[in-house]
N, C-alpha and C positions, 0 to 999 in steps of 0.2 A: 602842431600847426593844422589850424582846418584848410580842407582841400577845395577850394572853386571848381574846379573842372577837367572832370575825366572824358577825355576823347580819344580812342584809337591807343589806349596808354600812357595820350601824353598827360600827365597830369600838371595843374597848373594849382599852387597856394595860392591862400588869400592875401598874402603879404608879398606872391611875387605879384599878383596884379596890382596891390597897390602900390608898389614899386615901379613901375610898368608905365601906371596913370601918371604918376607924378613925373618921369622922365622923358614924358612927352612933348612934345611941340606945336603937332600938329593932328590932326584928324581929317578921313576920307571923307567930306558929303555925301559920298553912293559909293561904297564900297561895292566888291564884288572879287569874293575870295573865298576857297575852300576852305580855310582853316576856321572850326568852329573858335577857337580862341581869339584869336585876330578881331574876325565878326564880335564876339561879345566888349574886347577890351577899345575897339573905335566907336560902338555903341556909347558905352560906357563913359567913354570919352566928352563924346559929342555931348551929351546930356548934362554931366559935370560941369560941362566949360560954358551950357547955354546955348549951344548950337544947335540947327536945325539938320535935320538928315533925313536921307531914302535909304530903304532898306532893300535889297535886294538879293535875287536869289543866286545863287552861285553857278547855276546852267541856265540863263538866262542865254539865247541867242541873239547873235549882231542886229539880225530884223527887230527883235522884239526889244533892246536897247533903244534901239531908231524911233522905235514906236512910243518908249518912255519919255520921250523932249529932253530927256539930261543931254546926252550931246558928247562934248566935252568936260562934262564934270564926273565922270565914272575913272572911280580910284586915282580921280586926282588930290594930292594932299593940300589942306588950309592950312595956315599958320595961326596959332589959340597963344593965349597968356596961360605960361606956366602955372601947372594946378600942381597944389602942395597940402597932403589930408594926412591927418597923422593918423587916425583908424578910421576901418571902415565904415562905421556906425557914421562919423563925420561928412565923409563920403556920401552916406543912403541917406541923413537930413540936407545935402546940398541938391540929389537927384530928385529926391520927393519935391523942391520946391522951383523945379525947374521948367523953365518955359518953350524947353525946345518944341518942336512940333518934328512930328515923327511921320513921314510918310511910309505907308506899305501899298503894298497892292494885292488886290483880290487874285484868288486863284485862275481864272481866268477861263473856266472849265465851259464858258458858254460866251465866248465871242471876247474883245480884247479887255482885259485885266482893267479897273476902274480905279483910279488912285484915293483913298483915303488918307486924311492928315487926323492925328490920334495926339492929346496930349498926357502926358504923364499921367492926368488922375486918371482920363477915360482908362489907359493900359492897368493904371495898379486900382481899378475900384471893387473889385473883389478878391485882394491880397490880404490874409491873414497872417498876420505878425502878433505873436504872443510864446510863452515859453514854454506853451505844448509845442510847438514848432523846430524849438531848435533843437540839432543835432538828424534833423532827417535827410535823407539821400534820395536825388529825385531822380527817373527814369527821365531823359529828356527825348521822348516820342516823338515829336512832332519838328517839323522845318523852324528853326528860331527866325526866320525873316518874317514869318508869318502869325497871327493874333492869338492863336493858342500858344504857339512857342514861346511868343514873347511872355503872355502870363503865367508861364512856369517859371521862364526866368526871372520875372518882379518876385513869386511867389519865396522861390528857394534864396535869391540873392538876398531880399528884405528880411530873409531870418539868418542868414549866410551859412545856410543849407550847400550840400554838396552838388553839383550835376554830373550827370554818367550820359555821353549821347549812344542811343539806342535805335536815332530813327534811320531806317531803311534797312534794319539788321536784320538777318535771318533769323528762325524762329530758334534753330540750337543757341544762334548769337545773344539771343535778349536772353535766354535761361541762364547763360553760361555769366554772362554779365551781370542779372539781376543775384546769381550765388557770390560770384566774386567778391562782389562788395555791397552785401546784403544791401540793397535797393530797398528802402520804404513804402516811397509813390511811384505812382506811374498815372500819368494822364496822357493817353492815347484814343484817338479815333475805335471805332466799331470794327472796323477792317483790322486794324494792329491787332485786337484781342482776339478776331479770329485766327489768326496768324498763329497765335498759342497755344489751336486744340490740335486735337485731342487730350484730355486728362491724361496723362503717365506718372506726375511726381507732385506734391506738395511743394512748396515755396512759403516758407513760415514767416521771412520776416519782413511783407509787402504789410502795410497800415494800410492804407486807402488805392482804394483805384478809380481814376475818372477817366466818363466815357463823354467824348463832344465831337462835335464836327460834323457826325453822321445821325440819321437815328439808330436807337439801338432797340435792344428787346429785350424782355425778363427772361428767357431762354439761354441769353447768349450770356446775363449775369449771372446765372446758377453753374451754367458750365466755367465760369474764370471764377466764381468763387469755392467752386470742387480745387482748382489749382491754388489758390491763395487764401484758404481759409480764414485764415486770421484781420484780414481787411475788412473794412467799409467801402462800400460804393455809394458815390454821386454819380450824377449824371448831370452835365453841364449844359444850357441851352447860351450859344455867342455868335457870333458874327462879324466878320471883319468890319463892317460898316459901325458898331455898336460898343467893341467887347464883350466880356461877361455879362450875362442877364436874368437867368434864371438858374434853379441848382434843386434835383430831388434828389431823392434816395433811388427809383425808380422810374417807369417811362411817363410817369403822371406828374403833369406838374398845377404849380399855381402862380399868380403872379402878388408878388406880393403886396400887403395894403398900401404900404410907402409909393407904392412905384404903378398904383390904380390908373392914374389917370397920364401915365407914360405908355398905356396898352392900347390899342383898342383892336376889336375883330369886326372885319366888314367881308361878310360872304365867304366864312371861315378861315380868312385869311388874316394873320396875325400881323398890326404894325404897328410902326416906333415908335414915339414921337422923337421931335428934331433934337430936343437939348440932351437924349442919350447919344447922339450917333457924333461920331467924328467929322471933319470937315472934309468936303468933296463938291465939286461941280458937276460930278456924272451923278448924283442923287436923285431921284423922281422921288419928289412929296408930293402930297393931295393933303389941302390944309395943314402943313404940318409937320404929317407923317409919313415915315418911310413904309411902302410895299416888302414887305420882307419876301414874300414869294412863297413862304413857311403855313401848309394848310392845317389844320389843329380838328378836331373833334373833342365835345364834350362828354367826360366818361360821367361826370357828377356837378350836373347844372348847379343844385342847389349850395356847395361848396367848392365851386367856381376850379374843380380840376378838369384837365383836359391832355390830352397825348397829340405829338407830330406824326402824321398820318402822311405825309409827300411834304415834295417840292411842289409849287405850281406850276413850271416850266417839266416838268418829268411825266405830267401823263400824257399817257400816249392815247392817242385817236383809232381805236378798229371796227370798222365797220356802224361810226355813229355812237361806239360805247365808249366811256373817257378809261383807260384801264390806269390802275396805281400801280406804276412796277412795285412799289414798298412794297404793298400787300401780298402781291406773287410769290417774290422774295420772300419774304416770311413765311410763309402754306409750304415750300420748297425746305426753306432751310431746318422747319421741323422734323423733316426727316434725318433720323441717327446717323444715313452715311453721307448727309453733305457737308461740308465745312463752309463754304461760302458762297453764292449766289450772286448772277447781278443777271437781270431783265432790263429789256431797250424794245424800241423798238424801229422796225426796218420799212424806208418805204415800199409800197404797195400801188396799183394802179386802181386796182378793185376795191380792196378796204383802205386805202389812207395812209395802212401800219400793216404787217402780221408782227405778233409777239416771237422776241426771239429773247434765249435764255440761257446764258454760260454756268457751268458747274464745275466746282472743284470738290472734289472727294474730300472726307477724312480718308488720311496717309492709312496703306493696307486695307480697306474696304473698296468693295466694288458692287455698282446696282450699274440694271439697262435702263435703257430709256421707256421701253413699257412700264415698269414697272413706276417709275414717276409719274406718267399721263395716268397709272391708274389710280396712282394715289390724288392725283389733284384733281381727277372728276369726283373720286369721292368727298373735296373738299372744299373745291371753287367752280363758279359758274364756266360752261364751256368755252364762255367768246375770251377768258382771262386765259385759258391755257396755252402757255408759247408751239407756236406752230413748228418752232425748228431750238433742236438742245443738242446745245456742242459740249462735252466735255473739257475742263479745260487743267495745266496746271499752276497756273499762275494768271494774276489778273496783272493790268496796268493799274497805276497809279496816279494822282494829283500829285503836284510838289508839294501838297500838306499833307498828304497819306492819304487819301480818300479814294475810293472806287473812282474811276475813269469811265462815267457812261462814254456807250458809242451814240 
């Protein structure tokens, strides 16, 4: 029997969930439930039978409920016409052609969460189904309520692939997990894979690893490819507003020729056009196109590659300079004894901002703070250096896994 879904040990077959779908009656419009099984099998539901649904997060608060307009529809049950699939293949041509519309919501990491409606191609338009596929077991990283989780889940389900949930686990927790039951992939945020250094042991039988959500760096991939040898790396460029969009090997990307004139850049700022993104009323277009917020530089004008350099809402104002926390972060994290990094900044009366800069050690190493200021005057200009560095051993989190600016 192949296995659907390992969570917490509870394991679930693919014959018990379709077992499961078929002896249903009903399904939640806005569920809101711990159990990652429950969540995939009313998902699952929903889409089958044609229904439309919200997705929601499982520590969502009563205010923030209040704030979504559901109301009274939060894990109230609908009543569906009995669905009857004799295999799953059955099943994944009735989802594939399905009209539901899918609501999520943005993280919400800069003021209240924006609701997007997603339909089935948008979620699977970068799902690979073919018979290199089957048989792989996928690290399930990320919040499944939210746009990367979901396309792991079209990913592994449309080959009915395994899932293992790994997101929010300790760094012994993911090793111990990814041995267990030798784990193939793993598509996890920037932050997850630092979570995994220092180098101590090999892990031979990861194929692929993919990094999204955050930018990342060719430092941070030489160090997870020291632990997982055996893999390939992508690097995913998506958006909850959009899906999947772009995919290198490293931080360089291109856009491709099919999808030319779905790009454009105005004042280094990267935007959509309208017919990739999902449907929403909180959208700002200009002719069009979505603002992504996403600032880009070109590393190779004449073959049209370029790398994500910020957010536009993340640089900070000091003293009239625009500073790039990225960039800091990066100058910092090259150094051997940091493990992770995050730069903000704090208001000021004088400058606007001082720069300020949280550290987490590699576990067993220890540096002062002189010796960071000394290494970043030898590296970066003085107005970029944080005026105040706290040590830290843990960061907060996003409900997607993403650093928590202050």
């Amino acid at each position: 029997m192949q296995t659907f879904l390992i969570s917490k040990d509870h394991i679930i077959q693919y014959d018990e969930l379709l077992n499961d779908i078929n002896n249903s009656n009903f399904y939640n419009f806005a569920l809101k439930s711990n159990s990652l099984y429950s969540f995939f099998l009313n998902f699952i539901i929903a889409i089958a039978s044609e229904n439309d649904i919200v997705l929601l997060d499982s520590d969502l608060s009563t205010s923030e409920l209040i704030n979504s307009g559901l109301g009274d529809n939060v894990n109230t049950e609908k009543r569906i016409k009995p669905l009857s699939f004799k295999t799953i293949d059955e099943l994944l041509e009735t989802i594939i052609l399905s009209k539901s519309a899918i609501t999520i919501f943005t993280s919400g990491t800069t003021g209240q969460p924006k609701k997007i409606i997603h339909s089935i191609s948008t979620l699977t338009r970068a799902v690979r189904k073919s018979d290199t596929n089957i048989g792989q077991i996928w690290g399930l990283a990320y919040n499944p309520t939210h746009i990367a989780g979901l396309q792991v889940f079209f990913q592994a389900f449309s080959n009915q692939n395994t899932l293992i949930n790994i997101f929010n686990f300790s760094r012994s927790e993911v090793y111990e997990t990814i041995e267990k039951y030798s784990i193939t992939n793993v598509s996890a945020t920037p932050t997850f894979y630092r979570l995994l250094l220092p180098f101590e042991k090999e892990f031979l039988t990861l194929q692929r690893i993919t990094f999204g959500g955050e930018k990342s760096n060719e430092k941070l991939h030489e160090n997870i490819m020291k632990i997982f040898p055996n893999a390939r790396i992508n690097n995913i460029y998506a958006s909850t507003e959009a899906g999947s969009l772009l995919v290198s090997k490293g931080e360089l990307f291109k856009i491709p020729l099919e999808l030319k004139d779905k790009f454009k850049i105005t004042n280094q700022e990267l935007l959509i056009c309208k017919s990739l993104l999902g449907q929403s009323e909180d959208l700002l277009l200009e002719d069009g196109y979505y603002k992504t917020g996403d600032i880009i530089e070109f590393v190779d004008e004449t073959n049209d590659f370029f790398r994500f350099i910020s957010r536009k809402n993340e640089l900070i104002n000091v003293g009239g300079y625009k500073v790039n926390p990225s960039e800091v972060e990066q100058v910092i994290s090259n150094m051997q004894e940091v493990q992770q990094v995050m730069v903000y900044g704090k208001p000021n009366s004088v400058l606007g901002n001082i720069l300020c800069a949280e550290i987490k050690l590699m576990e067993g190493n220890s540096i002062d703070e002189s010796k960071i200021r000394s290494y970043l005057s030898e590296n970066i200009q003085d107005f970029k250096i944080p005026r105040r560095i706290k040590f830290v051993v843990s960061f907060t989190l996003t409900r997607t896994g993403k650093l928590k600016r202050l």
